[in-house]
C-alpha positions as CSV (number, residue, x, y, z in Angstrom):
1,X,27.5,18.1,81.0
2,X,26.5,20.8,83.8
3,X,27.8,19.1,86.2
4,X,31.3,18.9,84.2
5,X,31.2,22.7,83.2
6,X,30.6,23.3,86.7
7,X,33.9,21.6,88.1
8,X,35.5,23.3,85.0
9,X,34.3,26.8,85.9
10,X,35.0,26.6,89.4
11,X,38.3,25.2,89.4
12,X,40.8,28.2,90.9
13,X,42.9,28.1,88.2
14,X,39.8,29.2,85.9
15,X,39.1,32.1,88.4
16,X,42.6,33.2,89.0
17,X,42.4,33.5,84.7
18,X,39.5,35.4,84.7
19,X,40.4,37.9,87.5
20,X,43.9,38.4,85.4
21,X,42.0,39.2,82.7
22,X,39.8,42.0,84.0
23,X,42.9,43.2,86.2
24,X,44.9,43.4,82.9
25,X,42.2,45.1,80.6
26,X,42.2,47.9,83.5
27,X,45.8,47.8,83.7
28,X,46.2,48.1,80.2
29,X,43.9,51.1,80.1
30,X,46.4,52.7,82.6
31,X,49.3,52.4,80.4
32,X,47.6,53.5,77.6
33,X,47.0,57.1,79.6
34,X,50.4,56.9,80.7
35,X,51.8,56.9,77.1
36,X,49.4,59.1,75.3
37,X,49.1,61.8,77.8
38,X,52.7,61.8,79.3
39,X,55.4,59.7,77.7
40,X,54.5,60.8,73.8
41,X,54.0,64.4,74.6
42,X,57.5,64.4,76.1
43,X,58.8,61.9,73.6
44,X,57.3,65.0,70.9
45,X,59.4,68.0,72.8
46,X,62.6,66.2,73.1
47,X,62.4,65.5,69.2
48,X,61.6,68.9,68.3
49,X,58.1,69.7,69.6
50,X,56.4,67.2,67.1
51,X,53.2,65.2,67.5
52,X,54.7,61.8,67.5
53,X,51.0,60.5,67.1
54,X,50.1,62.3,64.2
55,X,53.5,61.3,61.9
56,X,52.3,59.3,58.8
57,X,53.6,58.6,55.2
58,X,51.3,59.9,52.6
59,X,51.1,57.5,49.9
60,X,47.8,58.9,48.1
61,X,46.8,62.3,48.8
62,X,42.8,63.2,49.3
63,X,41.3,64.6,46.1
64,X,37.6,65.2,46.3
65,X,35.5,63.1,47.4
66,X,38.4,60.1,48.1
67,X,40.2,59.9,51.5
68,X,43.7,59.9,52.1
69,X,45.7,56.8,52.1
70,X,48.6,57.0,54.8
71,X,50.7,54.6,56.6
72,X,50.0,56.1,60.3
73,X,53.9,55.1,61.8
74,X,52.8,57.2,64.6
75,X,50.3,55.4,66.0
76,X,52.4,51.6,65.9
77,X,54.8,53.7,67.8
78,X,52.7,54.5,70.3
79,X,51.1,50.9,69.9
80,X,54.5,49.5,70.7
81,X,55.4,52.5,73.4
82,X,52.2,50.8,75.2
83,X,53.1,47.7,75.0
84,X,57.1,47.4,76.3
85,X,55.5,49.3,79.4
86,X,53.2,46.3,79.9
87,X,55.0,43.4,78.7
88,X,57.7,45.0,81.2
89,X,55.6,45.5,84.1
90,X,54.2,41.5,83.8
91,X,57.7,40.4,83.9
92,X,58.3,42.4,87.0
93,X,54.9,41.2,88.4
94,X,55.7,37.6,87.6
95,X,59.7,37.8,89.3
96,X,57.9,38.9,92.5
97,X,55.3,36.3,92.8
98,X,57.7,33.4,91.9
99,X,60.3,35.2,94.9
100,X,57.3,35.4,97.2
101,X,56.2,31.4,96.3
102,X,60.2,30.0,96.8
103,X,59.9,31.9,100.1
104,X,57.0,30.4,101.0
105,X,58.5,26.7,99.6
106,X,61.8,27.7,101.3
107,X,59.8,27.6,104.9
108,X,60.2,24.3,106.7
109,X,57.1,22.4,107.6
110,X,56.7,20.9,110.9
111,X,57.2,17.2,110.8
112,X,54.9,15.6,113.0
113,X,56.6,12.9,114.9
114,X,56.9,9.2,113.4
115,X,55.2,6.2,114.8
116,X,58.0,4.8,116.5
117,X,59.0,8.3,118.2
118,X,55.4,8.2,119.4
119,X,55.4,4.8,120.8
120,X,58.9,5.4,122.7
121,X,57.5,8.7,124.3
122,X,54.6,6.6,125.6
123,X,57.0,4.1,127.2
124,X,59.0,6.9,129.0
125,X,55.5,8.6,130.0
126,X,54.8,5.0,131.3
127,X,58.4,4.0,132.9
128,X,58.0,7.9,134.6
129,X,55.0,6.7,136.6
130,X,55.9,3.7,137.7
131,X,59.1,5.7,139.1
């Protein structure tokens, strides 16, 4: 059973998952700044200096000791904000690695030469010497 998890672990396709992974949390934490420190606050000035973040629908105000119960709209917005940026950037990242792979498919390979085109350069070598 080790020696099976073993081959399954350090197969490439394994490693090139687990290195998207951590590459995309990291990423992700990028976009995230992006959109809460620069896209929303200009999103919030355009639409009339407003807090996108912070819009909600109220449907039970606090009263004492109970908390308010709100539907926070501004939050999926940014939510959703965060994740067209990514989904967006993958697709962009994926067109450029399947362009750089049918370049590299596009390449020709050089053929070695066939058994026959082998043997006939030895019997002109061969016929060469004797001349």
């Amino acid at each position: 059973m080790y020696k099976e998890f073993k081959k399954f672990a350090l197969k490439g396709n394994v490693i090139d998952l687990a290195i998207g992974v951590i590459m995309g949390g990291a990423f992700s934490k990028i976009v995230s700044s992006l959109v809460d420190d620069v896209i929303m606050p200009l999103l919030g000035i355009i639409l009339g200096r407003i807090d996108l973040t912070s819009l909600k629908l109220v449907i039970r105000p606090a009263s004492g000791d109970i908390a308010e119960l709100s539907l926070k709209y501004g939050q999926f917005l940014q939510s959703v904000i965060d994740f067209l940026i990514i989904a967006l950037s993958i697709f962009f990242m994926m067109k450029l690695l399947f362009l750089l792979r049918k370049k590299e498919e596009e390449k020709p390979k050089a053929s070695e030469p066939s058994k026959e085109e082998l043997l006939l350069t030895e019997i002109r070598d061969l016929l060469k010497e004797r001349n």
